[in-house]
C-alpha positions as a printed NumPy array, in Angstrom:
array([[  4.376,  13.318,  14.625],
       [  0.559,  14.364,  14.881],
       [ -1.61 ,  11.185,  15.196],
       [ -3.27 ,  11.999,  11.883],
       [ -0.616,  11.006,   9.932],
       [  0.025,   8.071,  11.43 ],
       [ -2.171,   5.857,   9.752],
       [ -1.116,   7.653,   6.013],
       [  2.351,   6.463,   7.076],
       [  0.862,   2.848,   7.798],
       [ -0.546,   2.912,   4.492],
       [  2.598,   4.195,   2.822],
       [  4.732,   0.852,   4.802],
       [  2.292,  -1.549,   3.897],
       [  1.915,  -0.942,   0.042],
       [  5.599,  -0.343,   0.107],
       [  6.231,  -4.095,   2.497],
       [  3.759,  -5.898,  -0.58 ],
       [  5.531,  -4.157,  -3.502],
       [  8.764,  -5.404,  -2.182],
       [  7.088,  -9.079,  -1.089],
       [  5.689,  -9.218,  -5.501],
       [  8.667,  -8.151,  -6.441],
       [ 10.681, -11.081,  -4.293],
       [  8.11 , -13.363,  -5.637],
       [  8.88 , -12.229,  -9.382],
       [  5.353, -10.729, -10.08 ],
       [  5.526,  -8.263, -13.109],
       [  5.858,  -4.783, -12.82 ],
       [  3.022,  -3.385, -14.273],
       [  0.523,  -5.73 , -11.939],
       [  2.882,  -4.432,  -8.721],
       [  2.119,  -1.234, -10.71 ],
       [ -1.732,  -1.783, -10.572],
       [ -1.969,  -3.288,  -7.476],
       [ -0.042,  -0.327,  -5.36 ],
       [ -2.481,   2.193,  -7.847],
       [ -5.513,  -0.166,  -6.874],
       [ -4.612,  -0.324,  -2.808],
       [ -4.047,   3.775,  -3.324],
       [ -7.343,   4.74 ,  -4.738],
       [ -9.358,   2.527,  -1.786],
       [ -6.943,   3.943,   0.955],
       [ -7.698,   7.649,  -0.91 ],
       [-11.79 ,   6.541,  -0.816],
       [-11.36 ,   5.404,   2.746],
       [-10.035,   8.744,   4.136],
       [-12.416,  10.423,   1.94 ],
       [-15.527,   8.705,   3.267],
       [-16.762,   8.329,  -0.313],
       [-18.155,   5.162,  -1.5  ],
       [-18.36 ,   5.958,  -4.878],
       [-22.337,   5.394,  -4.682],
       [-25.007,   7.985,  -5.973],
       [-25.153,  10.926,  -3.4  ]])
């Protein structure tokens, strides 16, 4: 596996580990649904290096 992808795969466990931890806890699905969008779009801005701000 190239060491690029390594960290996307991280990424992928983890959001997948805290869906399955909410949905244990009995946390509705559309805030696991926000939440995994929400944890996306920083991961997405992190790889990026965009903060978002004014260029």
């Amino acid at each position: 596996m190239p060491q690029h992808r390594i960290p996307d795969l991280l990424a992928f466990v983890s959001i997948l580990i805290t869906a399955l931890v909410l949905i244990a806890l009995d946390v509705q699905p559309d805030q696991i649904v926000g939440l995994a969008t929400a944890l996306g779009l920083l991961y997405s801005a992190w790889r990026s290096g965009s903060s978002g701000g004014p260029v």
